[in-house]
C-alpha positions as CSV (number, residue, x, y, z in Angstrom):
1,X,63.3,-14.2,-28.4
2,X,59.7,-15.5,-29.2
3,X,61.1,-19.2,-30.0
4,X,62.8,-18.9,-26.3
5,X,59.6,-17.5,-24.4
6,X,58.3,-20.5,-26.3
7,X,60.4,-23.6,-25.4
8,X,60.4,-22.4,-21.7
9,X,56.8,-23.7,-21.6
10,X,58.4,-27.2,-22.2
11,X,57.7,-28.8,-19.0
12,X,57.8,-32.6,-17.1
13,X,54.1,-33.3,-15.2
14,X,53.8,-36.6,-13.1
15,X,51.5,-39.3,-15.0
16,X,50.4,-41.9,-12.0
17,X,50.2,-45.4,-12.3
18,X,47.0,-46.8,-13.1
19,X,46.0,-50.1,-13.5
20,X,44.8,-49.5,-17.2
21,X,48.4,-48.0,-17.6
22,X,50.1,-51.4,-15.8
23,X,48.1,-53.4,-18.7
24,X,48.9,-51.2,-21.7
25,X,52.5,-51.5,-20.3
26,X,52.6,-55.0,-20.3
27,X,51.4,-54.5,-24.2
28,X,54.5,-52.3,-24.9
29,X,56.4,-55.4,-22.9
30,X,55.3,-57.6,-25.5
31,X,57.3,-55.7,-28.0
32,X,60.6,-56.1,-26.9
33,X,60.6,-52.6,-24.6
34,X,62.2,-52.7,-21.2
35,X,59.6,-52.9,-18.5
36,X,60.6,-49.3,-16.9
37,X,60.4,-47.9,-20.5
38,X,57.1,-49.6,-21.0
39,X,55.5,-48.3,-18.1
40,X,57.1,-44.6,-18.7
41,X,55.4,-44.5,-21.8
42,X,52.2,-46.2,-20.9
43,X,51.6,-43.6,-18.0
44,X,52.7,-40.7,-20.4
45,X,50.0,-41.9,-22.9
46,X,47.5,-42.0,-20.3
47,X,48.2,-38.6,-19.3
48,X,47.7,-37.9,-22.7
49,X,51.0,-35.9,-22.9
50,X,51.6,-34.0,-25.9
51,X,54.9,-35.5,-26.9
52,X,57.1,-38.0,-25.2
53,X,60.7,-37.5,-26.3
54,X,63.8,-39.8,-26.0
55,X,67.6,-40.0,-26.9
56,X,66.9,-44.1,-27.3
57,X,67.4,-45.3,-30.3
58,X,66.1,-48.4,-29.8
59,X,62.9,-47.1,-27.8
60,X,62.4,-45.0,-31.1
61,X,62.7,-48.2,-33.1
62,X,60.0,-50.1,-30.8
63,X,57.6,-47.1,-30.6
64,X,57.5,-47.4,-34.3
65,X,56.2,-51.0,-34.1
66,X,53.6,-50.2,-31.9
67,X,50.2,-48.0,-31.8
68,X,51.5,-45.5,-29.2
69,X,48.7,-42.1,-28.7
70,X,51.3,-39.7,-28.3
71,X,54.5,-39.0,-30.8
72,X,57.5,-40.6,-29.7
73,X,60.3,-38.5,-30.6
74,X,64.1,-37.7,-30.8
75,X,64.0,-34.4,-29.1
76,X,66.4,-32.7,-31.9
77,X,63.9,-33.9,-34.5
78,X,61.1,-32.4,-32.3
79,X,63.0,-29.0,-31.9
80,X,63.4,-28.4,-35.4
81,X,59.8,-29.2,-36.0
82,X,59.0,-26.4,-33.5
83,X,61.4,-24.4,-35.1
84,X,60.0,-24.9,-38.4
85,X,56.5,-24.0,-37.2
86,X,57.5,-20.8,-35.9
């Protein structure tokens, strides 16, 4: 029941676009990401979110290529690591 209480905390926020944001997602551009993808991460890293988390394989791929502030993960591989730390 504790791991529940615990993943109900999970939660979106809103992450505004900034023009720092707009120029870190033209960065992310450069790499081969989509520009909506590119701009979804480089607001979430300026919100300085704790985890951003994607079923895209490809995103994955390109996240690795890049210095991204937040982990970029598969939200399976993310569950079991909060799992495992429980």
């Amino acid at each position: 029941m504790l791991k529940i209480r615990c993943l109900m905390t999970v939660k979106s926020i809103d992450c505004p676009v900034t023009p720092a944001a707009q120029e870190r997602a033209r960065q992310f551009i450069q790499v081969d990401f989509k520009a909506f993808d590119a701009l979804h991460v480089a607001t979430a890293e300026a919100a300085n979110v704790d985890v951003f988390l994607t079923t895209d394989d490809k995103f994955l791929k390109y996240a690795e290529r890049i210095s991204i502030h937040i982990p970029v993960m598969n939200p399976v591989n993310w569950l079991m690591e909060v799992l495992k730390h429980e």
